[in-house]
N, C-alpha and C positions, 0 to 999 in steps of 0.2 A: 504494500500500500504506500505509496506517495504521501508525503507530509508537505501541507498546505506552508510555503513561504511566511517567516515571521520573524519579523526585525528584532533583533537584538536589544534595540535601545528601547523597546516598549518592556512592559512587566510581562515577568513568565506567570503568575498568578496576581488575577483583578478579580477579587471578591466585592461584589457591589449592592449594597441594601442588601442583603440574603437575610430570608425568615426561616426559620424551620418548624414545623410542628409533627408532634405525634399526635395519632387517633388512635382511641379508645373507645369501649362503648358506652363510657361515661360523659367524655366533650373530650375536644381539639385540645392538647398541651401546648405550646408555643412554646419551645426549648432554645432557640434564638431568634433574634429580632434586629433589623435594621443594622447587619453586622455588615463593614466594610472594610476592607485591608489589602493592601499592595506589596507583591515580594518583585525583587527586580533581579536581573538575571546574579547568581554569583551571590547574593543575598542571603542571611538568615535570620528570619523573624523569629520571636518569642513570642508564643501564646502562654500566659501567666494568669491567675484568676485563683478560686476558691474551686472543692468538689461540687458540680451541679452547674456552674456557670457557661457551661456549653462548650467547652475548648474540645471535647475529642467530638462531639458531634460537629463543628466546624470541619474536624481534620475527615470524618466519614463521609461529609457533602461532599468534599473535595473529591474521595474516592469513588464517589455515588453506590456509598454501602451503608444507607440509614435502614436497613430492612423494612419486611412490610409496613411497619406503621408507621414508618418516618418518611415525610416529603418534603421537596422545597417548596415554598406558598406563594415565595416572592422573590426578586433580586436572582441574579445569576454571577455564574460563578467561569473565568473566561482562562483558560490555561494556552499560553502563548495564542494569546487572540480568538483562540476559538471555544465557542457555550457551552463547558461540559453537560450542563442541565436541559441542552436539547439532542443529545447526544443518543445512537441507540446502543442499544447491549455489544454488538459487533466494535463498534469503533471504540469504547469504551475497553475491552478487553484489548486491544490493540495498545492502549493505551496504558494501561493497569501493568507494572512489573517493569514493562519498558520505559516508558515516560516518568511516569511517577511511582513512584514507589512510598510504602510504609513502611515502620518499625514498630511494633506492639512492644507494653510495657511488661510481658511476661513470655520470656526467649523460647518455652517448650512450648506453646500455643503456635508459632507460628512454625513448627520441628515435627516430622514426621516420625516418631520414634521406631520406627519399621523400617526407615530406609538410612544409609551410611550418609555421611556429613557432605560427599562428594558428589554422589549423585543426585541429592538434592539442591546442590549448586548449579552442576550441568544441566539439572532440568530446564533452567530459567530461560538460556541462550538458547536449546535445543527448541523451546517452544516460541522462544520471543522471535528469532533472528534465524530458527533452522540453521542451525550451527553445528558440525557435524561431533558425533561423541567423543569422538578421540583431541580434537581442537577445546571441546568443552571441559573436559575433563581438565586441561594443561590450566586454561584461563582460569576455573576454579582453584588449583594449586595456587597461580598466582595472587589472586585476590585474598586464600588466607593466608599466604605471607605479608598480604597488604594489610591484613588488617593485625598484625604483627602477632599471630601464634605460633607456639614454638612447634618445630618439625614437622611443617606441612604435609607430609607424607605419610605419617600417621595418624593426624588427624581428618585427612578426608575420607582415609577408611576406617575410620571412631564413627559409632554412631552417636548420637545425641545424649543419651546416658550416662555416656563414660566422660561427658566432657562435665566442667564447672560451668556454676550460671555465669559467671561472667563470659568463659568460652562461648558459652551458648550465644551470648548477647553479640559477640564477636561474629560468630558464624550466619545471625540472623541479619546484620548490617550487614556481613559480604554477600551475603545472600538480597538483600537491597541493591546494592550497587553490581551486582553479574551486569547491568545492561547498561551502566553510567545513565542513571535516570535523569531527567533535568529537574525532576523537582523528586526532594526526598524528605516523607514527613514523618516526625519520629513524639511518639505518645509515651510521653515519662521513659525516654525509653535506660534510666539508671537506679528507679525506685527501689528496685529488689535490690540493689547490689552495694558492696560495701564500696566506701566513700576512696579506698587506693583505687579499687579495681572499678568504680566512677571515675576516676582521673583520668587513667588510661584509655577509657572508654571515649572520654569526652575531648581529650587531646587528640583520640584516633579520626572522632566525628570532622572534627575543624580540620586538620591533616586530610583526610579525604574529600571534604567538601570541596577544600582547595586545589587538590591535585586535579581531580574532574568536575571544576568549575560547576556542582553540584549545587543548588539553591536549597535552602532548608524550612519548613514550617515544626519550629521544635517548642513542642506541648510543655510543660512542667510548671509546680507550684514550687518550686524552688529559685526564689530570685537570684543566689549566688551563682546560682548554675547557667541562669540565661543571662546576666553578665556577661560569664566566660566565655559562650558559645556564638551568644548572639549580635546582628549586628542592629537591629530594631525589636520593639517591644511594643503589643498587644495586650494591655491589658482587660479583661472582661471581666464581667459582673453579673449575675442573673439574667444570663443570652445578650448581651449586649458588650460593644466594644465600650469602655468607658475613657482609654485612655488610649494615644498609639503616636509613635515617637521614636525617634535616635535614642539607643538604648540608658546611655551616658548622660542624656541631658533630661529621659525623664527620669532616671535615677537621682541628679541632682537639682532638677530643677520641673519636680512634678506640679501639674495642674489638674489633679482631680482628687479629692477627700478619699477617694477607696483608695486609692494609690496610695495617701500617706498612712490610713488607715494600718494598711497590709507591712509596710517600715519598718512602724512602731509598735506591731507586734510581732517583728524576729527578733533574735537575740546577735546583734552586732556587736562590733567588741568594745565599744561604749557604754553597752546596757548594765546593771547592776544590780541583782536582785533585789538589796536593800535601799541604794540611793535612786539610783534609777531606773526601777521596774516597766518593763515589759505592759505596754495597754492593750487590753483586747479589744477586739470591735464591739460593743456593746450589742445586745438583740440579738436575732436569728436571721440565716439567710431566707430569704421567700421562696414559697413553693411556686412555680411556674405559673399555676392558675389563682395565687392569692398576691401575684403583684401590687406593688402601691400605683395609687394613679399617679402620674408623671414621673421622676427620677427616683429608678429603681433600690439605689442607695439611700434614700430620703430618710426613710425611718431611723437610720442608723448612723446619721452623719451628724458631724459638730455642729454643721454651719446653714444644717438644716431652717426655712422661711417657708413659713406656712402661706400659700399665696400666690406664693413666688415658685419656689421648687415642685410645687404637684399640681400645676396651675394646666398642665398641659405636656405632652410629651418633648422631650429634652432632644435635641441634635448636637451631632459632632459638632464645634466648630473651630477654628483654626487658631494658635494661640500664640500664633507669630515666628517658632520656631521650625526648626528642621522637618518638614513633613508631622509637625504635632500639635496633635490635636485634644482635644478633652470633651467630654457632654457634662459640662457641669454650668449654668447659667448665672453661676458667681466667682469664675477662677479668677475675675478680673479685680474683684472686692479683695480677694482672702488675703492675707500676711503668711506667705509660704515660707516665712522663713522666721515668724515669731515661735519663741520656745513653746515646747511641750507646759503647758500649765500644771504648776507644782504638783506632784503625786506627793503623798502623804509617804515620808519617809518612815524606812521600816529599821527595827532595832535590829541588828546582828542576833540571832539566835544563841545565846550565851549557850556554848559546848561544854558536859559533864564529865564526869564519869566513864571509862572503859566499861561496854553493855554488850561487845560481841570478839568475841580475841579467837581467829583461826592459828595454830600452827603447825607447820610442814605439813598440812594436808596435802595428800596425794588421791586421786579419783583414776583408777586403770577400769576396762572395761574391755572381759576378754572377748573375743567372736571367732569363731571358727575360721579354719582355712582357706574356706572358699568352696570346697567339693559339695555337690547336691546336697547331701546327708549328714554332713558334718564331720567326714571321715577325714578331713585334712587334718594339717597341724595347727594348735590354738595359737590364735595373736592377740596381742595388747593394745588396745587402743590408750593411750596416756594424756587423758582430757586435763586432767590438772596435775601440776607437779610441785610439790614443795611451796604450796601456797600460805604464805605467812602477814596477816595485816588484823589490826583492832580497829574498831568503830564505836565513835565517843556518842554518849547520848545531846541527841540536839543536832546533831552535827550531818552531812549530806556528804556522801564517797559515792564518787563516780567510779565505775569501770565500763572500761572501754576497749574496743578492740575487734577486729573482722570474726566474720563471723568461722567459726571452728576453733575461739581462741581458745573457750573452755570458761567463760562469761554464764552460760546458761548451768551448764553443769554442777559450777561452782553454786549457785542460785538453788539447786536441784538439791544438791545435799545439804547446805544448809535449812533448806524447808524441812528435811526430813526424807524427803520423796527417793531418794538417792542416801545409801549411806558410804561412809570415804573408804577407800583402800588401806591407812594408814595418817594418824596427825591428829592433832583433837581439835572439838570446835567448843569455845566455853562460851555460855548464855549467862547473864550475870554471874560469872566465876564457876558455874555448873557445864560440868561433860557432857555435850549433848550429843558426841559423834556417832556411837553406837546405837544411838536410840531412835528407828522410823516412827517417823508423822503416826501410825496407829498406833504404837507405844507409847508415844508424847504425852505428859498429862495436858488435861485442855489448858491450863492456863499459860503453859509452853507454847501448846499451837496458836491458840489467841494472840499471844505476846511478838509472835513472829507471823506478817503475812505479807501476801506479793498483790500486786497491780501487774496484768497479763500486759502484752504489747498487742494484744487484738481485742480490741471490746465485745467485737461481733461473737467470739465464741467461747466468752466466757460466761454468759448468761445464759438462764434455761429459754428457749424460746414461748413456753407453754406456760409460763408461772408469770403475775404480775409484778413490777419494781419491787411495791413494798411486800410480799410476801418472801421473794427472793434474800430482801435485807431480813427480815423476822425469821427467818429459816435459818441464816448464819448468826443470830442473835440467840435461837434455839439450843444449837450446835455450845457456843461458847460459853451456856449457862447462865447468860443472862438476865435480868427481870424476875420475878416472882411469879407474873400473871402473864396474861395475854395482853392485858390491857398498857400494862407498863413496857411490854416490848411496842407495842403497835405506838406508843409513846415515844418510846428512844431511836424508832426507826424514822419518824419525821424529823424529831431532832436529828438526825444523821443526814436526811435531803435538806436539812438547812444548814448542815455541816459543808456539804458539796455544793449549796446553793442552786438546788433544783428547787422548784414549787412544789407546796406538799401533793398538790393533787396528780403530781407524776404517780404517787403511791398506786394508783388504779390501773395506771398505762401498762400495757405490754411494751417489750423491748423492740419488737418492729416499729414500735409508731416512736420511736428516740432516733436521733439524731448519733453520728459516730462519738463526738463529745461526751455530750448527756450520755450514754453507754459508759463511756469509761469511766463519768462521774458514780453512775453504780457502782462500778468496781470499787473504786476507791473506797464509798461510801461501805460497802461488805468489807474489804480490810479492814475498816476501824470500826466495824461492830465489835470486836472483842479488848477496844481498845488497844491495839500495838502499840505498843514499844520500837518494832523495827518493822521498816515495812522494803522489800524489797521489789522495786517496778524495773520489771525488766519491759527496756523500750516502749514506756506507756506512751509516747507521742508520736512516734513515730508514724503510725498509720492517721495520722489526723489532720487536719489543715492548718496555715501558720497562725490563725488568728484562733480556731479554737486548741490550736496548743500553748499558745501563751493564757489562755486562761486556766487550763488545767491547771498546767506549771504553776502556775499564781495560787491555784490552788492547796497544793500540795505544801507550799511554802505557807502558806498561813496556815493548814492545818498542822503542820511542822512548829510552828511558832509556838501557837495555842498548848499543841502537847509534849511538846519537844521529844517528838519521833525523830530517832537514826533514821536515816533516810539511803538504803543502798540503791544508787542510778543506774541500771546497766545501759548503757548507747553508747550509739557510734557515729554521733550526731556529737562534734564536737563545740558547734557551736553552742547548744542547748548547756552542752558540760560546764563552760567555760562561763556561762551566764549562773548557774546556779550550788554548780558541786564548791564544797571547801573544798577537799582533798579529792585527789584523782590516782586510780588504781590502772596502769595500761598492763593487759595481756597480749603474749603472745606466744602461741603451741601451747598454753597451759601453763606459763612461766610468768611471774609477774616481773615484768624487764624495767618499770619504772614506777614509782609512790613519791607521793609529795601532795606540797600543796599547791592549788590550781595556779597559784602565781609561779611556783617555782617547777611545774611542767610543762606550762604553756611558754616559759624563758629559755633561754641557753644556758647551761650547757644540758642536753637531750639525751637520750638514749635516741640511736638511730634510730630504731622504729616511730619512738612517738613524732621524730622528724618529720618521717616518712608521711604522717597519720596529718600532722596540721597544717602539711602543703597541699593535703589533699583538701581539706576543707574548705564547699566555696561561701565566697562572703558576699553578700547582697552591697557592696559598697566601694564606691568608686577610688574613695581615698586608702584604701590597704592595698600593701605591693605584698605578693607574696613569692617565696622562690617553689620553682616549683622542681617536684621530686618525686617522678613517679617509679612505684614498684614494680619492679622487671618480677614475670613469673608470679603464680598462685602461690598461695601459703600451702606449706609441706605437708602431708598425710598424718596424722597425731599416733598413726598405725605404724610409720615408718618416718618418725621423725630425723632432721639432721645429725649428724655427732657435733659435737661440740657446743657452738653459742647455736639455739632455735632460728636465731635471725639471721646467719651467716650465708647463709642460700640467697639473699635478695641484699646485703648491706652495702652501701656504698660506701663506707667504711674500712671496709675488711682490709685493705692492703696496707693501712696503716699502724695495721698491727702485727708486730715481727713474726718470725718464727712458724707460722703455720697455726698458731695457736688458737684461732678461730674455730678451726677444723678440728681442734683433740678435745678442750677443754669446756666442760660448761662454765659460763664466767661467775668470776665471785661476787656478794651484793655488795656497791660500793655505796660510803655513805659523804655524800655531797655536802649536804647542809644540814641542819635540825630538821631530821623528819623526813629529808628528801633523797631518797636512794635508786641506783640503777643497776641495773643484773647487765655489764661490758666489761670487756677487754679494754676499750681504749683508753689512752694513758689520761691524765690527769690534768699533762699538757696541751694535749689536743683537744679534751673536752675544753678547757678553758680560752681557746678560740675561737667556738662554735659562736656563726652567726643569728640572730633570730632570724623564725621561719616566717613570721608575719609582723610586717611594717604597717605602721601608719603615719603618712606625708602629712605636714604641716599642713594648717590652713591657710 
């Protein structure tokens, strides 16, 4: 098929007025509305917003895969000049794989797990371009050394199972690019993955985009990320473009209330738990069909005028800058640059008493050899090793670290859930190693509980809020009567600051937030003492994770709960942990506190860990440092230092001795220690990994 003549200097994607709706047999949803946006050739735009505000349904128009119930109503959508949305099925598949391409945000979704890594490569060219097998097969080799995995030769005949998610992510982008698309759209496509193997990902993206002059439409709720990546930015709101701009200038010089909204609740390296807390967006996002009349964001904005802002519906207009524009019908009133208005400053949580002390726990975990039935020879999995750290009451320790560090495990045996291979764990000066969670008396279990990193699936779906909270109020021995639980269980929705009449709601009709606020809320039915949240924010959006956060920390306050963090979200860390615990292979390679891990002198890994971090914010340089290679099998860990396999380090230290010995804990400061080889003098040269330029 012949491709229709199209100039260069027009835009390869001109989204214009586009509406979208879905039907039900209840009424029309309208999921976007009056969306417009321009990518120019060689371009990469950021679509940035909250969950529900329409960005991947934008990115499905584009591919004309809104399924049955979704259509476009209005506005078209024109890729190098021509109307996708009068397009038929034929020309459209012409189009789909060769032209344009996607990226899904979870690698095995779009992996055939019945066919080898290579022949699912070849297919692309074999169908797009009729490209013969044996030509296809080569070009596949080359693409995944493009996309820099090691020994191309054995991973095109790996199949999808045997590779890491990040591999996966790796092979689903080469798998994008077999036919140098001209336009490539990529939906969250680093959420699953940890924040190194995000680095690489996202240095590969920009690196490739460039080499084949590839244009991008890249989805994510991460602003530090569409920074790095991008060259413009889309902001949206409940189906709507609200903001859209040179990426750098609406970063510094935004014009729309959602925009600053979305800032002010990330944790930038300005922010400060106690002087300078994190603001959530106040209210809830609207449901599609309970929009406000006029601007969408009305309800929830500062600078909201009754009169004015709902008087009639709101247009883009132009706000003097680089192709940017805002829907806000007061950007021209606001003081974009008056200070945040005083937040009510919080005390330091005065830190007590020693209330959880591990030492040399070790967690091995045998599995078989491999053979059907088990007739191999057993192997050691070594999830934790020689793990040694206290936590004061009052006080918040982060650990952090990719995933397979040995984070959760450690998590798992302290519950109970898991008991250790060797090392004791003491609960106020009491042994608790040998003893699992059904041995535990209840005031033990009560005294220690977790916050899940998935709200969705920690609740029953068949039971209501508050009987879920009275159920773990039961459990922990609680109350006298029924009456005085059903009592302490709204006290607890006003702990979390839910409405009591949540008590009636089932868990589907709750919001991801409101979910974890149960959670939290069930943790402190038995009053804890120590509450361990493995990655509670993680799966939530940035404005209701600063309220959680916020939550946490004042319920922190009130009872002076130890507070164990586990993420790998070091920006969140760095806002709220006193002390920070980094793993890695199950080794704890550096402890301190948050000022003296996040400074120099490092252990290379946590180097490695806070150049990977991206920062929503124009004025930080950071150097960057990315991980050669997956973190090693815990089955078949390194000899020597865990980290010597990926350190850039290593040759400055004589002898080989990276490679024999495991390193000794060295102690840096009061409090502050690293598990390295390197000398004492070369740590004391180490530059910081994140700057911030003068005003």
């Amino acid at each position: 098929m012949t491709k229709p003549d199209w100039d260069p200097s027009q835009p390869i994607l001109e989204i214009t007025n586009l509406s979208i709706s879905f039907f039900t047999r209840l009424r029309e949803i309208p999921a976007v509305m009056d969306f417009s946006c321009t990518v120019m050739p060689g371009e990469a735009m950021g679509l940035v917003g909250e969950s529900g505000c329409g960005k991947s349904t934008v990115a499905l128009a584009v591919m004309r895969d809104l399924g049955k119930n979704g259509k476009i109503v209005a506005g078209s959508i024109k890729f190098k000049g021509r109307d996708l949305t009068n397009m038929g099925e034929e020309e459209l598949r012409q189009l789909r794989g060769s032209e344009i391409a996607m990226i899904y945000q979870e690698p095995m979704a779009s992996l055939n797990p019945a066919m080898t890594v290579g022949a699912q490569l070849a297919e692309v060219p074999m169908i797009h371009e009729g490209m013969a097998k044996e030509k296809a097969w080569e070009l596949a080799r080359q693409i995944v050394a493009d996309v820099r995995l090691p020994d191309p030769d054995r991973i095109v005949n790996a199949y999808p199972h045997q590779l890491s998610g990040g591999q996966q992510q790796r092979i689903v982008i080469a798998m994008a690019l077999m036919s140098k698309p001209a336009l490539l759209i990529l939906d969250e496509p680093t959420t699953a993955l940890d924040v190194t193997v995000e680095a690489g990902i996202v240095d590969l993206v920009k690196e490739l985009g460039q080499k084949y002059g590839t244009s991008m439409l890249f989805i994510s709720h991460n602003l530090g990320l569409v920074l790095d990546v991008c060259d413009r930015l889309c902001v949206m709101y409940s189906g709507e473009a609200v903001e859209t701009g040179n990426v750098a200038e609406v970063f510094d010089k935004m014009r729309h209330p959602y925009t600053q909204a979305l800032f002010r609740s990330i944790p930038l390296p300005s922010a400060d738990k106690n002087s300078r807390p994190l603001v959530a967006i106040p209210g809830n996002f609207p449901l599609p069909h309970e929009r406000p009349k006029g601007c969408n964001f009305g309800p929830r904005c500062d600078y909201f005028e009754a009169g004015r802002c709902d008087a009639g519906d709101v247009r883009m207009v132009d706000t003097g800058g680089d192709r940017h524009h805002s829907r806000c019908v007061k950007f021209q009133e606001i003081d974009w640059d008056a200070p945040l208005a005083a937040v009510k400053q919080q005390e330091k949580t005065p830190v007590g008493d020693v209330v959880l002390k591990m030492e040399d726990l070790r967690k091995y975990y045998e599995v078989s050899g491999g053979s059907l039935f088990g007739g191999g020879a057993q192997k050691v999995v070594k999830a934790n090793e020689t793990l040694s750290f206290e936590a004061r009451e009052g006080e918040t320790l982060a650990i952090v670290g990719e995933s397979g560090c040995g984070k959760s495990t450690f998590a798992k045996v302290l519950m109970g859930l898991e008991t250790a291979t060797s090392g004791k764990i003491f609960l106020y000066n009491q042994d608790i190693q040998d003893t699992p969670i059904e041995q535990r008396a209840v005031d033990t279990v009560s005294s220690v509980q977790m916050v899940f990193q998935n709200p969705f699936d920690t609740l029953n779906p068949s039971m209501t809020v508050g009987r879920q909270i009275i159920r773990a109020l039961e459990i922990f021995g609680e109350g006298n009567s029924d009456a005085e639980r059903h009592a302490r269980m709204l006290e607890l929705l006003d702990l979390v600051k839910l409405p009591r009449a949540f008590a009636e709601r089932m868990p589907r009709q709750l919001s991801g937030g409101q979910k974890q606020r149960v959670g939290i809320a069930r943790a402190f039915a038995g009053d804890a003492k120590i509450v361990v949240a493995d990655e509670p924010v993680s799966a939530l959006d940035v404005s209701v994770q600063a309220a959680v956060t916020d939550l946490l920390m004042e319920i922190q306050r009130k009872n002076r709960t130890t507070l164990l963090f586990i993420s790998h979200d070091l920006s969140i860390v760095r806002y709220l942990a006193d002390r920070v615990m980094v793993m890695y292979l199950g080794h704890v390679v550096e402890l301190g506190t948050t000022d003296q891990v996040f400074s120099p002198p490092y252990h290379p890994y946590t180097e490695a860990l806070l150049s990977a971090v991206p920062i929503a914010d124009t004025k930080v340089k950071k150097k960057r440092i990315v991980l050669e290679g997956d973190i090693p099998s815990a089955m078949n860990p390194p000899s020597g230092c865990p980290f010597q396999t990926r350190c850039r380090w290593k040759a400055q230290v004589p002898n080989g001795l990276c490679d024999r010995e495991v390193p000794p804990v060295k102690h840096l400061a009061t409090g502050h220690q690293i598990k390295c080889h390197l000398s004492d003098a070369i740590l004391a040269e180490m530059e910081p990994v994140i700057t911030i330029a003068a005003e």
